[in-house]
C-alpha positions as CSV (number, residue, x, y, z in Angstrom):
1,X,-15.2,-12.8,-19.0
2,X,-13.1,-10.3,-21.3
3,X,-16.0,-8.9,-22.9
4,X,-18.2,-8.4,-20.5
5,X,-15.3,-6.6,-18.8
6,X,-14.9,-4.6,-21.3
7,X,-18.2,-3.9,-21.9
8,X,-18.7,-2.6,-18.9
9,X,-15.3,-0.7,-19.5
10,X,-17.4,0.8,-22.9
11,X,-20.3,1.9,-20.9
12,X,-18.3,3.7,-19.0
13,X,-15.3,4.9,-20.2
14,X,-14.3,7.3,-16.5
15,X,-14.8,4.8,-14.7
16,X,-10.8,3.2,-15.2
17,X,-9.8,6.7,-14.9
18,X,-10.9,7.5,-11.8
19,X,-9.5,3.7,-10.5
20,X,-6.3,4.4,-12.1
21,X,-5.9,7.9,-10.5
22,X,-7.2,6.3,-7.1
23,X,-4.4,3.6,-7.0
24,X,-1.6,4.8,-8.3
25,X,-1.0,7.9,-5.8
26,X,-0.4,6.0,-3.1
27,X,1.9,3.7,-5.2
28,X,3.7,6.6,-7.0
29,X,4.8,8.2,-3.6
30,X,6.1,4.5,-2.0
31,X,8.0,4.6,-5.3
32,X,9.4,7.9,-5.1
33,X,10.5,7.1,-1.8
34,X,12.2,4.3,-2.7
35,X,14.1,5.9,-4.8
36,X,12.1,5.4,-8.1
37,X,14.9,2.1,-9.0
38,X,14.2,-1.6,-7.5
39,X,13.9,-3.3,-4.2
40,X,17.6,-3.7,-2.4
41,X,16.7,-7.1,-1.3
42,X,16.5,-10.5,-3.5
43,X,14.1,-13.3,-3.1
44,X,10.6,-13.0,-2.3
45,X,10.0,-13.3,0.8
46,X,12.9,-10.6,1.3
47,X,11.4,-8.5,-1.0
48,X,8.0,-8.8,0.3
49,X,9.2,-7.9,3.9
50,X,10.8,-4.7,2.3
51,X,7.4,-3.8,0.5
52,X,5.7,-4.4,3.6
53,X,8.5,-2.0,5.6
54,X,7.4,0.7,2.9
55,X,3.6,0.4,2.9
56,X,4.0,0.5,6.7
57,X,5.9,3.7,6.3
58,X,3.3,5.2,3.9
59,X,0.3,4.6,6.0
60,X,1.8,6.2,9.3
61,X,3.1,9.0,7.4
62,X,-0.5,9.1,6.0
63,X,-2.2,8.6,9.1
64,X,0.5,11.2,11.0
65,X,-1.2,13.7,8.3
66,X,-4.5,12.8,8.9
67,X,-5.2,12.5,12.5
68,X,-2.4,14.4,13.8
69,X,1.4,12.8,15.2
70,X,-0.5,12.8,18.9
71,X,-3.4,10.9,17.7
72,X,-1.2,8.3,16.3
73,X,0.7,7.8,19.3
74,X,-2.9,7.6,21.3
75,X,-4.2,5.1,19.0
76,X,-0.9,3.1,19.0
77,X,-0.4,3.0,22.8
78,X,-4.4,2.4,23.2
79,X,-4.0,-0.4,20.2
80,X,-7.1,1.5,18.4
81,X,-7.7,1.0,15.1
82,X,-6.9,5.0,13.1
83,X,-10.2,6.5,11.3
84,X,-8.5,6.4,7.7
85,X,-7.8,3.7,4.5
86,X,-4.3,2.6,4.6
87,X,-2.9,0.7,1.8
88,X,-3.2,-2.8,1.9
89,X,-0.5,-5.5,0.5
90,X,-1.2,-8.7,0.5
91,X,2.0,-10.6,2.2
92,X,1.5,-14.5,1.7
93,X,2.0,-16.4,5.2
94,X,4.2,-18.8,4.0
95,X,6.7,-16.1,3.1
96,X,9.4,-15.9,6.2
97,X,10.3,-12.2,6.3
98,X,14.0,-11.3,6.1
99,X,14.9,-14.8,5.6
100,X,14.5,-16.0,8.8
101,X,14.3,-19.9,9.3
């Protein structure tokens, strides 16, 4: 599985490049906003309901600069889905946001 990954990795040698600069914009901004240091809250599913606070940030901030603030607030109150790619993070169901029992 390694080497034909990096085959394909050899045979194209822009292709990681172009991932790379793809993924980590979005990433690098959530970080910067965070303050570039570590998450305030401990445990997992703590700290997964802060990541999701932050992705949920950057992708109406994103969509705010896409589709303009009265779009957003159309598609909100119509419950539309907005004409751009937000992030997506991955929060596992089992995880209890905030701690709640």
């Amino acid at each position: 599985m390694v080497e034909e990954v990096q085959r394909r990795l050899d045979s194209n040698p822009d292709a990681m490049r172009t991932r790379r600069e793809t993924v980590e914009h979005p990433f690098g901004t959530i970080k910067a906003r965070m303050g570039a240091t570590h998450f305030l809250m401990k445990r997992l599913g703590n700290v997964a309901a802060e990541m999701a606070l932050h992705v949920l940030a950057y992708n109406l901030t994103r969509a705010m600069n896409i589709v303009g603030k009265p779009g957003v607030i159309a598609a909100i109150r119509a419950d539309l889905p907005l004409k751009c790619h937000p992030v997506a993070v991955r929060v596992s169901a089992d995880v209890t946001p905030f701690g709640a029992v």
